[in-house]
N, C-alpha and C positions, 0 to 999 in steps of 0.2 A: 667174920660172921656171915651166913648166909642170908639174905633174907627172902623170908616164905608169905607166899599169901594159902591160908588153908580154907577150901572150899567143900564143906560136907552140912548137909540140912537135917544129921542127927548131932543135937547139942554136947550129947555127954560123951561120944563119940570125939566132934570136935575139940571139945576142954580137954578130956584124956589126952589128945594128940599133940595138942598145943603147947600141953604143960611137959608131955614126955622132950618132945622137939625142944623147948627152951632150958630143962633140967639137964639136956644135953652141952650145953655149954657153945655148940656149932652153929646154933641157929639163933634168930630172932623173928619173934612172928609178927608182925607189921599190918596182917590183914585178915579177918576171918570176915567168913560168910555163911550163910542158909540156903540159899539160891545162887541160880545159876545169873543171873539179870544181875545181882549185888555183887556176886565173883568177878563179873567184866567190869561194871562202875569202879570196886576199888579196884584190881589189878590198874589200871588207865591212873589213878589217882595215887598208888605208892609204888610201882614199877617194881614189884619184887623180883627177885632174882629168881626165884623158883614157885610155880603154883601149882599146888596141890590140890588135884581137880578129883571128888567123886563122879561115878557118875549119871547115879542116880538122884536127882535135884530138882524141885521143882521150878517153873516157869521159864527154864531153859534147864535141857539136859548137858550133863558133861561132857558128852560126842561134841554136841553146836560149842559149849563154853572151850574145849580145846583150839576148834577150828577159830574161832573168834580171836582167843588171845596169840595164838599161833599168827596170824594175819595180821592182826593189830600191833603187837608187842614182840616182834620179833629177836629182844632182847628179855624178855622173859622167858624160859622152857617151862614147858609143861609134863609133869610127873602123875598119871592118872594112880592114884590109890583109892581100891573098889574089892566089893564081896563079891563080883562077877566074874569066872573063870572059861565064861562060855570064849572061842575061838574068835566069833563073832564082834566081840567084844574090844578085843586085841586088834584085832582085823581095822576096826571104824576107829579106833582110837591111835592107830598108827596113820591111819590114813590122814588124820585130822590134824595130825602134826606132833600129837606125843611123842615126848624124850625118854618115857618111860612107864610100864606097865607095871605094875606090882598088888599082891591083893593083903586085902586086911588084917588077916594074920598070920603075916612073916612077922619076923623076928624084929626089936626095935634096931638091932645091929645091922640086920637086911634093908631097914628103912634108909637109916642115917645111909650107907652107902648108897643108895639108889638118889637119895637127894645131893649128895657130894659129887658123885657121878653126872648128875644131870645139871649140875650147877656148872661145870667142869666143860660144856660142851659136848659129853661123850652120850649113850645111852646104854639106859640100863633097865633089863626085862626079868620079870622069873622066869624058873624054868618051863611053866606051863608055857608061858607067854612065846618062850624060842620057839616051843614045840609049834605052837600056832604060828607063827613068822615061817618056820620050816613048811609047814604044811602047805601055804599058799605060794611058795616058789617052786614047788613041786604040781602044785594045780592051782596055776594063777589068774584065777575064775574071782576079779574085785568084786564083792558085794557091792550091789547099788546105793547109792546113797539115798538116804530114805528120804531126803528134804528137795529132791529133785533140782529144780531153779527156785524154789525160794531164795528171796534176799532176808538181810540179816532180823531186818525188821518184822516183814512176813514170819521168817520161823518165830519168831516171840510170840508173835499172834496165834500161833498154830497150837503152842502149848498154854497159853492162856485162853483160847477158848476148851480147848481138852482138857484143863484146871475148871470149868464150869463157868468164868465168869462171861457175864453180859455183855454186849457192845461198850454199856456205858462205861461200865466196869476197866472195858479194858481200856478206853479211853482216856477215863478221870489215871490208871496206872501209869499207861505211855506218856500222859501230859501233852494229849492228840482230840483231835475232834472226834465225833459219832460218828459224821459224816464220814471220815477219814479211816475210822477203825474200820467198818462197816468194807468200807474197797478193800483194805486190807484183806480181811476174814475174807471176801470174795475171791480176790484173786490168787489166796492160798487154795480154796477150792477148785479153780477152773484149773491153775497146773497141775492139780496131784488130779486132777477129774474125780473130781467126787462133787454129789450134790448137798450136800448140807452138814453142820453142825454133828449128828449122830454119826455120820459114815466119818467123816474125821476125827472123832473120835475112836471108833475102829480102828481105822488105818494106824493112828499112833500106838495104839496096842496091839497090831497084828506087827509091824516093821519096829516094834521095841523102840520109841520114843518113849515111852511112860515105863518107868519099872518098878 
């Protein structure tokens, strides 16, 4: 039996998934989530064999959650399953460490392979996804990565304040001081050079952190 941690912030989505995966007889789901912050906690707390990252999530996006578990868990692969076909997409989530691209609706028979595959050691892409691998070894022009030198903590704070909340807010979340969020939220501004709150928020929907 495999075991999977599934990580997607639409519910019915996730239940459909969850119940398809375990009505399959291959799998065991051991961890679900809403976020991207809850995806790294339990991954860390049930070590699944394969996490199933959206990557569209709030308080951490699935690009950061790939690179996170990828780094952290390196006995974990990561398999991004997403409604995004953009090149772009593929691009930052290869970079990040994914074992495997695949989008929403392929076939549950294209799924289960893409997760035996990547459970396996191997990887596995659709065919969009080659096409976008091919195209960057042909013009291997890497996208920047949007999160510059933030560290891990910094990018939390980057999309928690671009989620709207307060200093205090993000404090009383992280289990961190005001004082302490407050440097944070600062010294995400002074590397990405931007001056305040508004323009960061921008920035995350101009370079597609938020989607």
């Amino acid at each position: 039996m495999i075991r999977l941690l599934i990580a997607d912030d639409h519910t019915v989505m996730r239940e459909c998934l969850v119940a398809t995966l375990r009505a399959s007889g291959e799998c065991i789901v051991v961890a679900e989530a809403g976020d991207g912050i809850v995806a790294i906690e339990l991954a860390h707390a049930t070590q699944p064999d394969v996490a199933i990252i959206d990557i569209s999530m709030p308080r951490l996006n699935g690009i950061e959650v790939v690179r996170r578990l990828t780094n952290e868990l390196p006995r974990t692969r990561v398999l991004v399953l997403t409604m995004h076909e953009e090149d772009e997409y593929v691009l930052l989530s290869v970079r990040a460490g994914a074992r495997g691209y695949v989008v929403k609706h392929v076939a549950t028979t294209e799924l289960l392979q893409a997760i035996r595959t990547v459970a396996n050691g191997d990887v596995h892409f659709g065919p969009f996804a080659v096409k976008a691998l091919a195209g960057q070894l042909q013009h291997p022009d890497a996208p920047d990565d949007p999160y510059g030198a933030l560290s891990a903590r910094e990018r939390e704070v980057l999309h928690l304040v671009v989620d709207g909340l307060t200093i205090k807010e993000i404090a009383i979340r992280l289990d961190i001081t005001p004082k302490t969020a407050e440097n944070h939220r600062s010294r995400v501004l002074a590397k990405l050079n931007l001056r305040n709150s508004a323009e960061l928020v921008r920035y995350a929907m101009r370079k597609r952190l938020v989607t």
